[in-house]
C-alpha positions as CSV (number, residue, x, y, z in Angstrom):
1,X,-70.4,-49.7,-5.3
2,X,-66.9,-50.2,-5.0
3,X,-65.0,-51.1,-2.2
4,X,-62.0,-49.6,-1.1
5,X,-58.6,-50.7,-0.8
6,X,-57.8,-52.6,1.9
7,X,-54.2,-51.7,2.2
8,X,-52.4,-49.0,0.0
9,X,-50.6,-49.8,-2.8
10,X,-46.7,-49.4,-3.1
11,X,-44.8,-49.6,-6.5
12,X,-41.4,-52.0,-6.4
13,X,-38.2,-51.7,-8.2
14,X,-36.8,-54.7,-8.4
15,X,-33.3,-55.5,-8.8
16,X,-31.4,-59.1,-10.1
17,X,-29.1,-60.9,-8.2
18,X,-25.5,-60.2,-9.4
19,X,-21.8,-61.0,-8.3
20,X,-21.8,-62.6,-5.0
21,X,-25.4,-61.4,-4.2
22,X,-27.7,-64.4,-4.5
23,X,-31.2,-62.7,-3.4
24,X,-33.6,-60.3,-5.3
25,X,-33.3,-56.8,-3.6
26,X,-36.8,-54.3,-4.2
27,X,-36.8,-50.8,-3.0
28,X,-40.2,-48.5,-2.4
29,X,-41.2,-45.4,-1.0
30,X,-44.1,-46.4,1.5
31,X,-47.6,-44.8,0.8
32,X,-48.0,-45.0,4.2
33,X,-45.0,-43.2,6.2
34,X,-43.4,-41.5,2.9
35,X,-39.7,-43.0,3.4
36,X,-38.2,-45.8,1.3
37,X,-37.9,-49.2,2.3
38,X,-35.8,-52.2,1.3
39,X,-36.5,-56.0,1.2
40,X,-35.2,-58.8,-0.4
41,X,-36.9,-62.2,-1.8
42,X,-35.3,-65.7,-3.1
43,X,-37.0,-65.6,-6.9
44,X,-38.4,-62.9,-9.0
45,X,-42.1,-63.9,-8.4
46,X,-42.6,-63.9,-4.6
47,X,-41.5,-59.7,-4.6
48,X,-45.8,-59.0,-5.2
49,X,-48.4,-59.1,-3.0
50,X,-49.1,-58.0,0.7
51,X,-45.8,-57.7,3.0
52,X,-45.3,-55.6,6.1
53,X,-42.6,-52.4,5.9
54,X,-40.0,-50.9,7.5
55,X,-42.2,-48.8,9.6
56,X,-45.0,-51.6,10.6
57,X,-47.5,-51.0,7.9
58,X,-48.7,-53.3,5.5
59,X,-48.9,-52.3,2.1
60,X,-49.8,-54.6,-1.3
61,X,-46.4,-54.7,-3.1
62,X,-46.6,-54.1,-7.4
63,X,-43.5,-54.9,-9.3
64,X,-43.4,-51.3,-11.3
65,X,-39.9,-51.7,-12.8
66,X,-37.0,-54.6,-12.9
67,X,-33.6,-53.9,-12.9
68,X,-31.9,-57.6,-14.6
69,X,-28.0,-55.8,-14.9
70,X,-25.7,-55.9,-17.8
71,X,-26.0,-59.8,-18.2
72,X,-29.9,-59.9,-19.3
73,X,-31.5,-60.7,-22.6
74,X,-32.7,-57.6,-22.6
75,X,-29.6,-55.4,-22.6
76,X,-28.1,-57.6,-25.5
C-alpha cells in the first residue's frame, strides 16, 4: 500500500542572482490555490523541500528548471 502525499507537490523555476541582486529568486504556481508565488533563498540548494506559500499552504518545493543568465557555463 502506498501512502499518500502528505503535502502537494509544486515545481520551482529558479532564477541566479545577477547585477545588484544577491539572492536566488523561484517562482511557482501553487497546487493548492492555483496562483503563482514568489520566494527567494541565499544559495541554490536550500530552494527544495517543504516551505509555506503565499496563500498559507504548505507545499514540498522541486527545483523543475534553473535560469543561471547570460554569464553561466552553460550558455558559453
Amino acid at each position: 500500500m502506498e501512502l499518500p502525499l502528505r503535502h502537494p507537490a509544486a515545481y520551482v523555476s529558479l532564477y541566479a542572482p545577477y547585477g545588484r541582486r544577491r539572492l536566488w529568486w523561484f517562482a511557482f504556481v501553487c497546487p493548492a490555490c492555483s496562483y503563482g508565488h514568489f520566494g527567494r533563498v541565499r544559495d541554490e540548494d536550500s530552494a527544495e523541500g517543504l516551505r509555506r506559500a503565499g496563500c498559507g499552504r504548505l507545499v514540498w518545493l522541486v527545483v523543475a528548471r534553473t535560469y543561471r543568465g547570460q554569464a553561466s557555463e552553460v550558455a558559453a
